[in-house]
C-alpha positions as CSV (number, residue, x, y, z in Angstrom):
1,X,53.3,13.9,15.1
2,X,52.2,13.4,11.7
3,X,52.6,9.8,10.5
4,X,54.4,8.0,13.4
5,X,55.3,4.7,12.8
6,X,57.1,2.3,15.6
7,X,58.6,-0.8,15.2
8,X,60.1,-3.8,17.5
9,X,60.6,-6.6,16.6
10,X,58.0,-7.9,14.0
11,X,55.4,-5.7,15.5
12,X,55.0,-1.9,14.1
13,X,52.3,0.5,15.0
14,X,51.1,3.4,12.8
15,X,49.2,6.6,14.0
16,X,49.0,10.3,13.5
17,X,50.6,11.2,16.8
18,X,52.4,9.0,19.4
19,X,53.9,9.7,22.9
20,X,56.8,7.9,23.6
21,X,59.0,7.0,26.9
22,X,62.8,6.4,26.0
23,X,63.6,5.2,29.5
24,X,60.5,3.3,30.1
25,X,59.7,2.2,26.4
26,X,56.7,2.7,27.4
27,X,54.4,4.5,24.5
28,X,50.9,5.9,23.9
29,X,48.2,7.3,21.4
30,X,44.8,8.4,21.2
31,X,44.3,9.8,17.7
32,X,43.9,6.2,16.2
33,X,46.1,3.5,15.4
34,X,46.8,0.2,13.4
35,X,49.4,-2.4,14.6
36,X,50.6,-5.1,12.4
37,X,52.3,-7.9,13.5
38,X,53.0,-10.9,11.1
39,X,49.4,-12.2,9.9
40,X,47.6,-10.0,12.8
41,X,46.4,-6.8,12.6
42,X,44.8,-4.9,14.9
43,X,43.2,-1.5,14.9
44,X,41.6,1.2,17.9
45,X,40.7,4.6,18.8
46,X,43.5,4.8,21.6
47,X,46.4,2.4,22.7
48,X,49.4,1.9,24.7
49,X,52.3,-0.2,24.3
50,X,55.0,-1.8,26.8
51,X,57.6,-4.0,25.0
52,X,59.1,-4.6,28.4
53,X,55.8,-7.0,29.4
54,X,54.7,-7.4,25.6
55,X,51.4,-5.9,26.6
56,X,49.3,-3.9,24.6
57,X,45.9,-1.9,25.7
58,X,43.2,-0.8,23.3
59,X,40.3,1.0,23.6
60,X,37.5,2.1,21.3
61,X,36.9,0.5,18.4
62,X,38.6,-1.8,18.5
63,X,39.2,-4.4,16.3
64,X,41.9,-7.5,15.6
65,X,42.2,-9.4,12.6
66,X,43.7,-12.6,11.4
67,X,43.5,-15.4,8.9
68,X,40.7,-17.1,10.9
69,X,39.3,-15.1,12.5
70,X,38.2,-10.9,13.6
71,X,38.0,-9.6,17.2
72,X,35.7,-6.7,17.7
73,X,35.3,-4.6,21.4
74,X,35.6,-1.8,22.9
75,X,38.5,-2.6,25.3
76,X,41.4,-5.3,25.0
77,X,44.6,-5.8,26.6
78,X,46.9,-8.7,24.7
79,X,49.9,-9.9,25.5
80,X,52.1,-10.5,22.2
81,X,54.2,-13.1,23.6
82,X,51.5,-15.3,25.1
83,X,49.3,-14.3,22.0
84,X,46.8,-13.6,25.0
85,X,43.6,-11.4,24.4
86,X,42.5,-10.4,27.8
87,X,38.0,-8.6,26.9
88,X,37.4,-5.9,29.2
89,X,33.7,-5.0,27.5
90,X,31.1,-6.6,25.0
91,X,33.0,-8.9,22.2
92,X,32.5,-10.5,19.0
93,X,34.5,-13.2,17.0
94,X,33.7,-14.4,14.0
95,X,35.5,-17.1,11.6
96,X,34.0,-18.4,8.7
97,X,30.9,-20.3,9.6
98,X,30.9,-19.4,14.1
99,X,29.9,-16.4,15.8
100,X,30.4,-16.1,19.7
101,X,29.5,-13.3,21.8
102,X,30.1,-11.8,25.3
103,X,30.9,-9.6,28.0
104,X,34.2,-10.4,29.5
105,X,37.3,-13.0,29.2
106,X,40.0,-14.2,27.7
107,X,41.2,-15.9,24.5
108,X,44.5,-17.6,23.3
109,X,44.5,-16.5,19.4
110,X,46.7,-19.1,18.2
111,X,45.9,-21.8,20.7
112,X,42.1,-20.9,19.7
113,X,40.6,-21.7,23.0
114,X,40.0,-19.2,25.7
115,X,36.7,-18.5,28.5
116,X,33.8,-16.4,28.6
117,X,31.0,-15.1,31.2
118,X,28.3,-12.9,31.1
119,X,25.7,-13.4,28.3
120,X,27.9,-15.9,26.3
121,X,26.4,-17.4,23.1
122,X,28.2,-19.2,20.2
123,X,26.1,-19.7,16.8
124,X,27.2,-22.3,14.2
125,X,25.2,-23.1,10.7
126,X,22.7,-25.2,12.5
127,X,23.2,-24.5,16.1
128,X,22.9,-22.0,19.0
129,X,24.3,-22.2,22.7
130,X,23.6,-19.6,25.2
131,X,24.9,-19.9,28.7
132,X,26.0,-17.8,31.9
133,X,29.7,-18.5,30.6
134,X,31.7,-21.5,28.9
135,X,35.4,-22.4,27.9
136,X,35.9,-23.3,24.3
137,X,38.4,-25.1,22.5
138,X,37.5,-24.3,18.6
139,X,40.8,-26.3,17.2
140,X,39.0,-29.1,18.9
141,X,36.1,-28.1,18.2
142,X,34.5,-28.3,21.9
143,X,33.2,-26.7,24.5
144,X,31.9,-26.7,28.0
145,X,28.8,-24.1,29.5
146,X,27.3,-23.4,32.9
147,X,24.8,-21.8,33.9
148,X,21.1,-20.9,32.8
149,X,22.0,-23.7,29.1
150,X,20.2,-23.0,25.9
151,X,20.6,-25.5,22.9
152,X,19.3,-24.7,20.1
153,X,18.5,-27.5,17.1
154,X,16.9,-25.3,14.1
155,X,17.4,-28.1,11.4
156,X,15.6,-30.5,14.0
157,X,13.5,-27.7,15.3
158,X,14.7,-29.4,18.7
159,X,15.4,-27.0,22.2
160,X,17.2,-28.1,25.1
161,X,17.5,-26.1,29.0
162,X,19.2,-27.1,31.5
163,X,22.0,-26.3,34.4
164,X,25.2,-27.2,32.3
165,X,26.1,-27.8,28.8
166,X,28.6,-29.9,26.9
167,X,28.8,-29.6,23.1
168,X,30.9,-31.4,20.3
169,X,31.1,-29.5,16.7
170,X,32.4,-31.9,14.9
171,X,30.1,-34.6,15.5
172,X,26.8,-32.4,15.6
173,X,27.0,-33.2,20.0
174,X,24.8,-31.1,22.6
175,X,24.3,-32.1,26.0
176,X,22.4,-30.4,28.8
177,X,22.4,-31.4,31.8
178,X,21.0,-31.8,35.1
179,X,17.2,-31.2,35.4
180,X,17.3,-30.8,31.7
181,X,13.9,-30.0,29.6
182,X,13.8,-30.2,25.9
183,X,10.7,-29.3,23.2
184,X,10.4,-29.9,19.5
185,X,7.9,-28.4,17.3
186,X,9.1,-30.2,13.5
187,X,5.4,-31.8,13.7
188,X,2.2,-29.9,14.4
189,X,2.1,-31.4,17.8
190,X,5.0,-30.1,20.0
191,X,6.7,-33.2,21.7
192,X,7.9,-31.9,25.4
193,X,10.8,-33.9,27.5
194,X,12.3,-33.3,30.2
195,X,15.3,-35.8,31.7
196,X,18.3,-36.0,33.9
197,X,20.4,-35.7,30.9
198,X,19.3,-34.2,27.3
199,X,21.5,-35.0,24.5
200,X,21.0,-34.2,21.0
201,X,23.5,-35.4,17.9
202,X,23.4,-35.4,14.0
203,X,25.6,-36.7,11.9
204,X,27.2,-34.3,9.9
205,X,27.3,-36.1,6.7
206,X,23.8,-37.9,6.6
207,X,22.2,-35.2,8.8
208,X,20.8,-38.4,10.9
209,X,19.7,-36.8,14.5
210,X,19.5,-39.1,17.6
211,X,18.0,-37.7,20.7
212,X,19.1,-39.6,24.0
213,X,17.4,-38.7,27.6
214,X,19.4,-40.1,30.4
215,X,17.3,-40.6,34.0
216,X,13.7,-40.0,35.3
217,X,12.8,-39.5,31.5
218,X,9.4,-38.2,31.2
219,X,8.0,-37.4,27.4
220,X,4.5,-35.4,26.2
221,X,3.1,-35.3,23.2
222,X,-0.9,-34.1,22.8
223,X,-2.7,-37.2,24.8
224,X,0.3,-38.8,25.1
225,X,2.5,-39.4,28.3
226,X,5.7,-41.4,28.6
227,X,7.7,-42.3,31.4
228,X,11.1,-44.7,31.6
229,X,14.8,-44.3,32.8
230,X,16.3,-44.2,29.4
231,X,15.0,-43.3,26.5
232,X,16.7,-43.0,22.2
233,X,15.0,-41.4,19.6
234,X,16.6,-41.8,15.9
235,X,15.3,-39.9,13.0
236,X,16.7,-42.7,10.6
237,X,13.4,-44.7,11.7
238,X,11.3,-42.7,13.3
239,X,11.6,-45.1,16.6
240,X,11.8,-44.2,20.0
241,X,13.4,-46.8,22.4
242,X,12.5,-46.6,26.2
243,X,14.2,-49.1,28.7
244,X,14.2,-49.3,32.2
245,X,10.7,-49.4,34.0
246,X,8.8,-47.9,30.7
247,X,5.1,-46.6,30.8
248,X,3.1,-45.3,28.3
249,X,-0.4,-43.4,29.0
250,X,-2.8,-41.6,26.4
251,X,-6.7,-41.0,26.4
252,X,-7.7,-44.7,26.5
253,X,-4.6,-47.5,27.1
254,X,-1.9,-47.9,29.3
255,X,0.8,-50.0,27.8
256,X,4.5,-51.2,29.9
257,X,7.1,-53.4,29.4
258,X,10.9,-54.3,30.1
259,X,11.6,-52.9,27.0
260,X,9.6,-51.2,24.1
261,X,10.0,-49.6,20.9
262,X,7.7,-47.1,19.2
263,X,7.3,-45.9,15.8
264,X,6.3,-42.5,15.6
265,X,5.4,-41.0,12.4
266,X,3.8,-37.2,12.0
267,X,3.6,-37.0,15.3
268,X,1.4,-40.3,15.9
269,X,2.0,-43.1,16.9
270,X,1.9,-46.1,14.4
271,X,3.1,-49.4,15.5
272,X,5.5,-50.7,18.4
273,X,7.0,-53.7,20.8
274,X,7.1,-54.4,24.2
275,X,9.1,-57.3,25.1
276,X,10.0,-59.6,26.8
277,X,7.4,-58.8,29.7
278,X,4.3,-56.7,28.2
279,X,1.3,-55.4,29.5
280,X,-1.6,-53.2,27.9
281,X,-4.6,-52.3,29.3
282,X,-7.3,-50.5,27.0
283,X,-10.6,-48.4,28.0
284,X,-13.5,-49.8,26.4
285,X,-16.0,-47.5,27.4
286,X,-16.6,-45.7,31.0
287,X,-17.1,-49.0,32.6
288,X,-15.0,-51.9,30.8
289,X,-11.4,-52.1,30.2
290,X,-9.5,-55.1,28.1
291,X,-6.3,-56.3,29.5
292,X,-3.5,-58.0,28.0
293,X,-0.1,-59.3,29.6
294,X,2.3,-61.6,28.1
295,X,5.5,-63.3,30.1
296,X,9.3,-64.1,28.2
297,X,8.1,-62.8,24.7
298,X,10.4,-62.2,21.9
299,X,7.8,-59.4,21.0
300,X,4.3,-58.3,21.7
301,X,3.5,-56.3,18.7
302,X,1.0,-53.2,18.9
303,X,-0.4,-51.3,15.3
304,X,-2.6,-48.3,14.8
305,X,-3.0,-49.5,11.5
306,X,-4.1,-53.2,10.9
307,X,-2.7,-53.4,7.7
């Protein structure tokens, strides 16, 4: 009592009192304690230590520190020679810009990758992921989610759900898939999609975002319905680009094509193509419609604005 210190190896634990089995090695306290060992350092209300297995248990309080990031729970086991942290209880790690929270797993602190479950959710400058669990990799900067996926976009003001989730850091990369939905409010009118496959990039440098939507692609925006297979959106020109069997419906046309391209600007519509087979249809009044369709064009050009 009074001041304890213990140390093996590079590893030595302080504390006010301390409990300690010569035979076994095997010790314990519960008055506090702080453990240092090389960069780490790891502090808790009560601990145990076996240097037989290399395994340490905390509980309360507890927290672990190193140069990139800080642990905080309630319960850990770690392993010192696998640099293991097994999470018994709520967690939080932090670096400099990431935050990532949950209820139970495991972590590899110098490997830096590890899996979660229950209520998992990892916040970046820009981004949010929420899922039932997911296994991260944060030297590569990647990670994979399942269950009950939420993406969230706040630059682009751009959501994603869906089943599963795939994200990439360090190129700005979420995906969401299957039976994926997605909504983005950026304009007064909320655009709605819902696909297959969501993903959703932007570059880091030039803060470009491209929105890609992969299968049974269906898009609504205020009068506005779209269907197609595929469908990219880049915010570099304001152009979405549907392929595969596209259709587009709102109060008064219908307009298709093999391929087309529309330029959406605030929310409306402003010009676009439909090549090389076209077809639009447009409501008159109640009782007349005007039809146009055009075969093996380069482009049939449409234009809210004549000028």
């Amino acid at each position: 009592e009074g001041k304890v210190e213990l140390k093996d190896e590079s590893m030595k634990l302080s504390t006010p009192w301390l409990r300690y089995n010569t035979l076994s090695k095997l010790g314990w306290y519960g008055a506090g304690g702080k453990i240092i060992d090389k960069e780490t350092e790891l502090t808790s209300n009560r601990g145990s230590y076996d240097p037989t297995n290399h395994q340490l248990f905390f509980q309360g309080n507890v927290k672990l520190i190193t140069p990139d990031y800080v642990i905080q729970t309630d319960t850990l086991q770690y392993n010192t020679q696998e640099k293991k942290a097994n999470f018994m209880s709520f967690t939080q790690i932090n670096t400099d810009e990431d935050l990532i929270l949950f209820e139970g797993g495991y972590y590899f602190t110098e490997e830096k990758n590890g899996f979660f479950h229950t209520k998992f959710a990892y916040s970046s400058p820009g981004k949010t992921l929420i899922a039932d669990s997911a296994w991260v990799n944060q030297k590569a900067k990647y990670g994979i989610t399942k269950g009950h996926v939420w993406s969230i976009d706040s630059a682009e003001m751009f959501q994603i759900w869906g089943n599963q989730g795939f994200y990439r850091d360090d190129i700005g990369l979420s995906m969401v898939y299957p039976n994926a939905k997605g909504i983005q409010t950026k304009s007064k009118d909320t655009l709605f999609i819902a696909a297959d496959t969501l993903e959703n990039s932007r570059r880091p440098i030039s803060g470009k975002q491209q929105t890609r939507a992969l299968n049974r692609v269906k898009i609504m925006q205020k009068q506005t319905r779209i269907s197609a297979n595929r469908m990219i959106y880049t915010s570099e020109d304001s152009t979405f680009r549907l392929r595969e069997n596209p259709v587009i419906w709102d109060s008064s046309s219908r307009l298709s094509g093999d391929s087309v391209n529309l330029v959406i600007k605030n929310g409306k519509m402003r010009e676009g193509e439909l090549f090389p087979n076209a077809f639009i249809a447009l409501q008159e009044d109640s009782m007349h419609f005007s039809q146009i369709q055009c075969e093996n064009s380069d482009r049939t050009c449409i234009s809210q604005n004549p000028k």
